[in-house]
C-alpha positions in Angstrom: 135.1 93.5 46.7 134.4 96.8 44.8 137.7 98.4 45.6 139.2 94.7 44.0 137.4 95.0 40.9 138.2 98.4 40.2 142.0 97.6 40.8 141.4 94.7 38.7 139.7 97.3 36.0 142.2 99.8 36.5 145.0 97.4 35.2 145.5 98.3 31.5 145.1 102.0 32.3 147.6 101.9 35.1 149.9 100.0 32.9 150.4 103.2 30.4 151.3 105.2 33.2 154.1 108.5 31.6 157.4 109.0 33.5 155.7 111.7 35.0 152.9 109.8 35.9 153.5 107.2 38.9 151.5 104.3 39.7 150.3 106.1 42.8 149.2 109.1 41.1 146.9 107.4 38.7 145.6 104.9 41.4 144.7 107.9 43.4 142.9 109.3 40.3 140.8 106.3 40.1 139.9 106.4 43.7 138.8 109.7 44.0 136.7 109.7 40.7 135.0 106.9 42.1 134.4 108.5 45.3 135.8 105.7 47.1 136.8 107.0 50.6 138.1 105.4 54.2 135.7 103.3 56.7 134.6 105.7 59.2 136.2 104.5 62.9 133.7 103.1 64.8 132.4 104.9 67.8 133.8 104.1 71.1 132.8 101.0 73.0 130.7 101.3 76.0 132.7 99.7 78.7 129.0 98.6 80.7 128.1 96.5 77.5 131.4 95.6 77.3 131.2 93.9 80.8 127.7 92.8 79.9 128.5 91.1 76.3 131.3 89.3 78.5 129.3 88.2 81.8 126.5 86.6 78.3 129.6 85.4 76.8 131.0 83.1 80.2 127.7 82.7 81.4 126.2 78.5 81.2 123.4 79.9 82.3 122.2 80.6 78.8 122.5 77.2 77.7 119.8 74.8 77.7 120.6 72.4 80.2 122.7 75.2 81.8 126.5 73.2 81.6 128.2 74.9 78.7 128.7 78.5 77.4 129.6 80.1 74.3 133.0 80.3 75.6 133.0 76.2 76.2 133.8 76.1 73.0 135.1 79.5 72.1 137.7 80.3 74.8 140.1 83.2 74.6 142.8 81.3 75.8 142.4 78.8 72.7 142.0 81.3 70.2 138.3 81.1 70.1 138.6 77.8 69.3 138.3 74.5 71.2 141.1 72.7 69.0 138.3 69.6 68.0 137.8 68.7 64.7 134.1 68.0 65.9 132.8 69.9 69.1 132.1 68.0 72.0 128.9 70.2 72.3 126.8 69.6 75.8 127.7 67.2 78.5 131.6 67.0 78.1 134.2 68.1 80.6 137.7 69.5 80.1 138.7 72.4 78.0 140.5 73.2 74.4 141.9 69.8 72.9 141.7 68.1 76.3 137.5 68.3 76.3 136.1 64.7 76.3 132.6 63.6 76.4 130.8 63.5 79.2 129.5 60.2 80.9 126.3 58.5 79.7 127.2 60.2 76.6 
């Protein structure tokens, strides 16, 4: 949001940039006086909570009557999505845009 304001800002000046002066060159300007500088990468994941935040993430055993997990409703193969334009929630059967509503339900 900061970096967008400042662009935003920056308009007029950028506008009177010289022949010798590109758009780049002043943009840069702006950047560096402001300090702004890259995200720092993110450090490596651990591959044991990697296995572990997956094992939570398929596991209905979380769940309060134990049928449904976060990826019920949020599965990979549906783009973390179930398709539904209102979740099924507990109690259904099925998954993606095929999940129905359980019986008694």
């Amino acid at each position: 949001m900061l970096i967008i304001a400042l662009l935003l800002a920056a308009g007029p000046f950028l506008a009177g940039c010289g022949p010798t002066e590109t758009f780049d060159d002043r943009l840069q300007a702006i950047v560096t006086a402001q300090g702004i500088r890259p995200y720092e990468p993110p450090p490596p994941a651990d591959p044991a909570l990697v296995t572990l935040g997956e094992a939570l993430y398929f596991d209905k055993i979380l769940s309060g009557n134990r049928d449904v997990s976060c990826a019920t409703c949020h599965h990979p193969t549906q783009a973390s999505g179930d398709g539904l334009p209102l979740s099924i929630g507990t109690g259904g059967t099925g998954l993606g845009p095929q999940r129905q509503m359980g019986a008694g339900r």
